[in-house]
C-alpha positions in Angstrom: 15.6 -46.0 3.6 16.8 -46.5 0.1 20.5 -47.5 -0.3 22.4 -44.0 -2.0 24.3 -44.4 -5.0 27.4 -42.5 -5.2 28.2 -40.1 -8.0 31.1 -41.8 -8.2 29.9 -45.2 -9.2 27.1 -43.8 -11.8 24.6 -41.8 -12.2 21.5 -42.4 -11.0 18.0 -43.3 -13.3 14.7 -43.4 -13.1 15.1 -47.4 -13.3 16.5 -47.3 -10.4 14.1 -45.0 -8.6 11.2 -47.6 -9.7 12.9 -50.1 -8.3 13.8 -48.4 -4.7 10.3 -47.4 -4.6 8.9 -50.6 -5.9 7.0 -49.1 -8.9 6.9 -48.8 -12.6 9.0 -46.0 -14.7 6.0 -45.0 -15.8 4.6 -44.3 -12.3 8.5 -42.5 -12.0 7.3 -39.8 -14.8 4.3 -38.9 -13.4 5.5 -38.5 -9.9 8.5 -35.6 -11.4 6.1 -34.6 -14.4 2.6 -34.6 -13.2 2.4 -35.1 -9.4 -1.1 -34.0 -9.2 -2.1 -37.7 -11.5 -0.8 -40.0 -8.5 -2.3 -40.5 -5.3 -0.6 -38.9 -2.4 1.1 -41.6 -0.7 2.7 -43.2 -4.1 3.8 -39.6 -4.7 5.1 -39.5 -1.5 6.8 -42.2 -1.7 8.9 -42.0 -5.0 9.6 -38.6 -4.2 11.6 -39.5 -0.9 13.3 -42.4 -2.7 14.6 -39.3 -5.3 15.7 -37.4 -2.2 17.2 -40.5 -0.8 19.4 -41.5 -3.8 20.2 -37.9 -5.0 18.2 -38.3 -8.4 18.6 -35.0 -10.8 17.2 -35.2 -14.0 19.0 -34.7 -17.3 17.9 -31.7 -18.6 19.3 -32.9 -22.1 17.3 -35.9 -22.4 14.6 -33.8 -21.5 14.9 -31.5 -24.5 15.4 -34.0 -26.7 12.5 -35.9 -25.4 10.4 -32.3 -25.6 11.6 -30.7 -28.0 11.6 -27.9 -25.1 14.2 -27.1 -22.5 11.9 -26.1 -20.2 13.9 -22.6 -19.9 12.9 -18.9 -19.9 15.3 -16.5 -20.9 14.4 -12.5 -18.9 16.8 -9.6 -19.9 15.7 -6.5 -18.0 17.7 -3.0 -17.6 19.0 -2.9 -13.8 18.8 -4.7 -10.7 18.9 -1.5 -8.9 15.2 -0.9 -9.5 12.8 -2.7 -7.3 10.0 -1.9 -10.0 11.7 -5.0 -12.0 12.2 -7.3 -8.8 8.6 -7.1 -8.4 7.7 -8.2 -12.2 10.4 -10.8 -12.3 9.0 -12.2 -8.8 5.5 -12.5 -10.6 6.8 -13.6 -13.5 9.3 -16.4 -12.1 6.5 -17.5 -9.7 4.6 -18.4 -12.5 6.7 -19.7 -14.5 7.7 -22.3 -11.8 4.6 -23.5 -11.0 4.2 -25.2 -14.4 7.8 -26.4 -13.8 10.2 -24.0 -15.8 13.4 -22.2 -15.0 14.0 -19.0 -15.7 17.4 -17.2 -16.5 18.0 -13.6 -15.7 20.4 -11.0 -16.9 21.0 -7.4 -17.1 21.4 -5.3 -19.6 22.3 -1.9 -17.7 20.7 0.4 -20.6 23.1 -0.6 -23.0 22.2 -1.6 -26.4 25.4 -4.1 -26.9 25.1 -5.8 -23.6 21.5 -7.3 -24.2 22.3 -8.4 -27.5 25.2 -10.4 -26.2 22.9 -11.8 -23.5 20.1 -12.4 -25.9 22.6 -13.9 -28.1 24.0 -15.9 -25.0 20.4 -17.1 -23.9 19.1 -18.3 -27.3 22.8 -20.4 -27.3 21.2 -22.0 -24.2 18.2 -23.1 -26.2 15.4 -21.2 -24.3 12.0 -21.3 -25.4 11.0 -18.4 -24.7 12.6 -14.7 -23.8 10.9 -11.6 -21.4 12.0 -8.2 -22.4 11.3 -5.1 -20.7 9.8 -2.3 -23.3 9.4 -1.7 -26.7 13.2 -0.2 -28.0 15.3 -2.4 -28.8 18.3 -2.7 -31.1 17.6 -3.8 -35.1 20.0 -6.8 -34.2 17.4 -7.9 -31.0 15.0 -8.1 -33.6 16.5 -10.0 -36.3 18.2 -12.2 -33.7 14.4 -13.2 -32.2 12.7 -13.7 -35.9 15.9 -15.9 -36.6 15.4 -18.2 -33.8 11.8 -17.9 -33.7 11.9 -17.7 -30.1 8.5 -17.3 -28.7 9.1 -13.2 -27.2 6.7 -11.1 -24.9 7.9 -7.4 -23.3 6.3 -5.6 -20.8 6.3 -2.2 -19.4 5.3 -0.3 -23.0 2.4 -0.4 -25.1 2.1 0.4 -28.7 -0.1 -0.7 -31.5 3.1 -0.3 -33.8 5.3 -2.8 -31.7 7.1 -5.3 -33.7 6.7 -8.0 -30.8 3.3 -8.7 -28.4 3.8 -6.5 -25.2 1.6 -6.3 -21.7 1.8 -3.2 -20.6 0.4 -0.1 -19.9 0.0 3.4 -21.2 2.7 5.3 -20.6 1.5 8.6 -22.0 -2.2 8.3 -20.7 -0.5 8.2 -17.3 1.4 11.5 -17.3 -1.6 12.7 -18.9 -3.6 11.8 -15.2 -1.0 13.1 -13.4 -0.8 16.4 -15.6 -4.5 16.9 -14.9 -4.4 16.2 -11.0 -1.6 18.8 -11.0 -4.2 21.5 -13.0 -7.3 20.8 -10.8 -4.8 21.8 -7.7 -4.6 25.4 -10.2 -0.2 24.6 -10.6 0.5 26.5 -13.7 4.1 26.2 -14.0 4.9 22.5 -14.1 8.7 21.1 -14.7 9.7 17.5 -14.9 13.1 15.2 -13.9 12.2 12.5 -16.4 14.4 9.8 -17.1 16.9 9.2 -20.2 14.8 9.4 -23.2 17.1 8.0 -25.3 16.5 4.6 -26.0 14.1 4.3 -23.4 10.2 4.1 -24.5 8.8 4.3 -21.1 11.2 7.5 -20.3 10.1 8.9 -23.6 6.3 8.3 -23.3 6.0 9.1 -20.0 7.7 12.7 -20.8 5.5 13.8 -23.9 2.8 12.6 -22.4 3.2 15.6 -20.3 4.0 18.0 -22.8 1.1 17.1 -24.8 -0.9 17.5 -21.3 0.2 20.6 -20.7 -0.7 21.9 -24.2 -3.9 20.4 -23.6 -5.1 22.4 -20.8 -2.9 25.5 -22.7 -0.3 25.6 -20.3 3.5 26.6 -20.9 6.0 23.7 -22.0 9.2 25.4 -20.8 11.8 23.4 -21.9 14.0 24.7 -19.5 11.9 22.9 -16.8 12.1 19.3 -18.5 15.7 17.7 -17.1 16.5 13.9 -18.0 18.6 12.1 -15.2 19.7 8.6 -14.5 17.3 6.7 -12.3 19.2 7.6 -8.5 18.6 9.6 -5.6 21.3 12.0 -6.0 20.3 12.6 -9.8 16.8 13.4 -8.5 18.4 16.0 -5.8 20.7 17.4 -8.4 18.0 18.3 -10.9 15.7 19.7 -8.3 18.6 22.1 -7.4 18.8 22.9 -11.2 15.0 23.6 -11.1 14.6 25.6 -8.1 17.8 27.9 -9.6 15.8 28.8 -12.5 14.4 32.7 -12.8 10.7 31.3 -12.5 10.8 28.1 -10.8 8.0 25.7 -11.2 5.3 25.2 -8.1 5.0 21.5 -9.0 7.4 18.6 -10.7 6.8 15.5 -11.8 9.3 12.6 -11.8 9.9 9.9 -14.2 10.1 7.2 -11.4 9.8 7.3 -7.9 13.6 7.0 -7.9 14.0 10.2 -8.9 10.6 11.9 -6.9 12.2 10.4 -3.3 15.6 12.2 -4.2 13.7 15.4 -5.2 11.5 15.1 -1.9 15.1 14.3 0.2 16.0 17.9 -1.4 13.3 20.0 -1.1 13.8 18.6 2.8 17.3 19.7 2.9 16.4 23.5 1.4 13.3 23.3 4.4 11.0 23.9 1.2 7.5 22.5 2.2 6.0 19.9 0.4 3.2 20.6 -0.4 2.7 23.8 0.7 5.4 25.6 -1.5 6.5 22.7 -3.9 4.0 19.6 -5.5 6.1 16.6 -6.6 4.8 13.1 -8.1 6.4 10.0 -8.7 5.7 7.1 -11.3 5.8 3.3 -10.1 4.4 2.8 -6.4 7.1 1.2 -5.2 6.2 -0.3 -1.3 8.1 2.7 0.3 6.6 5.6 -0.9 2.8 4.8 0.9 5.5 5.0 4.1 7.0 8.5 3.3 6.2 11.5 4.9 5.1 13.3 3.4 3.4 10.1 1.2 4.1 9.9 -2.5 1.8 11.0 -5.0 2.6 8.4 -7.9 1.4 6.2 -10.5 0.3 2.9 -9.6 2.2 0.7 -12.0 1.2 -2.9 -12.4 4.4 -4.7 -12.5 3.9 -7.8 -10.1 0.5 -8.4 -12.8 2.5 -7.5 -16.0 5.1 -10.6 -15.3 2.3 -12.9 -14.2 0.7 -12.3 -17.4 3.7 -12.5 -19.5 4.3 -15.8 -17.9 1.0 -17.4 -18.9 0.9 -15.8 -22.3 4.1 -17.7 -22.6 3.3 -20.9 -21.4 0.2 -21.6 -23.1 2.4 -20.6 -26.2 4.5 -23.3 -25.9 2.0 -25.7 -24.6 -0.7 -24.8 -27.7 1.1 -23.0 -29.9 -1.8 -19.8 -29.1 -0.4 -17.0 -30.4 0.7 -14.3 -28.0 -1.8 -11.3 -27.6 -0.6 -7.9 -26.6 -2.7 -6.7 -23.5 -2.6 -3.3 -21.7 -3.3 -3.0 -17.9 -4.9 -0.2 -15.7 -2.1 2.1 -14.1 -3.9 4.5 -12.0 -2.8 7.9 -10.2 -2.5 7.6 -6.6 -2.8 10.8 -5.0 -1.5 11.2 -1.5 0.4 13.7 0.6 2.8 15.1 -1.7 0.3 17.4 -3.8 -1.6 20.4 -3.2 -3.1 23.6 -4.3 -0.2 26.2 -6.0 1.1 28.7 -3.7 -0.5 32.1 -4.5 
């Protein structure tokens, strides 16, 4: 076992890993940079001797060595939304396996808090930065084409977008779901979307509706459409406001599946039928709602696949220098056991 050196006395170097482990520096560097070039048994072997004598590298020496810190900056809205956890998880898997670190933060929907934290994680010296859709402050922007920090955002998808986005079609969803909701003959159709302002995917997702329903020459009753904060409760108070109106509607559609399980938890608590009296969909598949009962007709969003892909877009940027394409995914309609035909 190789003698430990304690913190106290100095820090320890890769000279004295290759001579613990009886090896070159060289054969050092490839063993914490490129395992996959030695043969098992030298990896093996210099690896335990970097256990053994508490080894961490200096991630200074290996910027300047780099010109990279190996470091990925994510901002995303809320941690209180399990559709993020799952791109993040994608995304940070990735990311690791070609050996970088990523930093998170939240933003919590406010303009000023992500440009502090972008300002904060281009102080770090990341290479790169994730950010999740396509509205964003004039200061993000200028801040990002001032550093020149590689960027990718996912979730949206525009042709107009100022930075490279993987994402999906926001509108041609709700158009799907618009559509499943006509062939089952609803005719009056509200919606609990989400805060439009400042929020692409909330916005999209909403006039992609209304223009739906125009399409097949239905009614756009504005007093059907409520925006509510992504929760439960929200989701329960605007199916309250809905059901109070002179002509309720036979069928909503949510923003998220937040807000579809919190209209279901209602239309449970009133002992209103779903679907027999009252259609609801969701937007996002997240795990639970396959497990419902009644299940959760939703939109399958690809957010595990969107951070994967923003990960490698990203990586062989800074490896290549190959410019960052935008790239839009498949998000289709799920239908399960929370639609059916109108009531007569």
């Amino acid at each position: 076992m190789a003698k430990k050196i304690a913190a106290k006395d100095r820090n320890v170097t890769i000279d004295d890993i290759a001579k613990a482990a009886n090896v070159g520096t060289a054969t050092v560097s490839r063993a914490l940079n490129h395992p996959e070039l030695l043969r098992k048994d030298t990896r093996e072997a210099v690896l335990r001797v970097v256990h053994e004598l508490g080894y961490i590298r200096s991630g200074a020496a290996m910027a300047l060595a780099s010109n990279q810190t190996f470091t990925v900056g994510a901002i995303i809205p809320t941690f209180n939304n399990a559709i993020f956890a799952a791109s993040i998880a994608g995304f940070e898997n990735e990311l690791s396996r070609e050996n970088y670190t990523l930093l998170v933060t939240v933003s919590n929907f406010d303009p000023e808090q992500e440009i502090k934290q972008l300002r904060k994680l281009l102080e770090r010296g990341i290479d790169a930065i994730l950010l999740i859709g396509l509205d964003h402050s004039e200061q993000v922007f200028d801040l990002l084409e001032r550093s020149r920090c590689c960027v990718v955002s996912i979730f949206g998808s525009s042709k107009q977008s100022r930075i490279p986005c993987i994402g999906f079609d926001n509108p041609k969803a709700s158009e799907a779901i618009v559509a499943h909701l006509v062939s089952l003959e609803h005719q009056h159709i509200g919606m609990i979307s989400g805060i439009t302002d400042g929020n692409d995917r909330a916005r999209d997702r909403k006039n992609g509706v209304i223009s739906a329903l125009q399409t097949h020459g239905l009614n756009h009753d504005p007093s059907l459409f409520i925006e509510k904060h992504y929760s439960h409760s929200q989701g329960r108070q605007a199916l309250r406001t809905l059901l109070d109106q002179p002509t309720p509607p036979s069928a909503v559609i949510c923003g998220n599946d937040v807000l579809a399980m919190g209209a279901l938890f209602e239309a449970n608590s009133q002992n209103i039928q779903v679907p027999q009296q009252l259609s609801i969909t969701g937007f996002d598949n997240l795990p639970i709602t396959e497990h419902l009962r009644p299940s959760l007709t939703t939109i399958d969003v690809p957010s595990e696949k969107m951070g994967i892909e923003a990960a490698k877009s990203i990586i062989e940027n800074l490896r290549s220098g190959t410019t960052i394409q935008s790239k839009l995914l498949k998000a289709d309609l799920l239908i399960r056991e929370t639609t059916g035909k109108a009531a007569p």
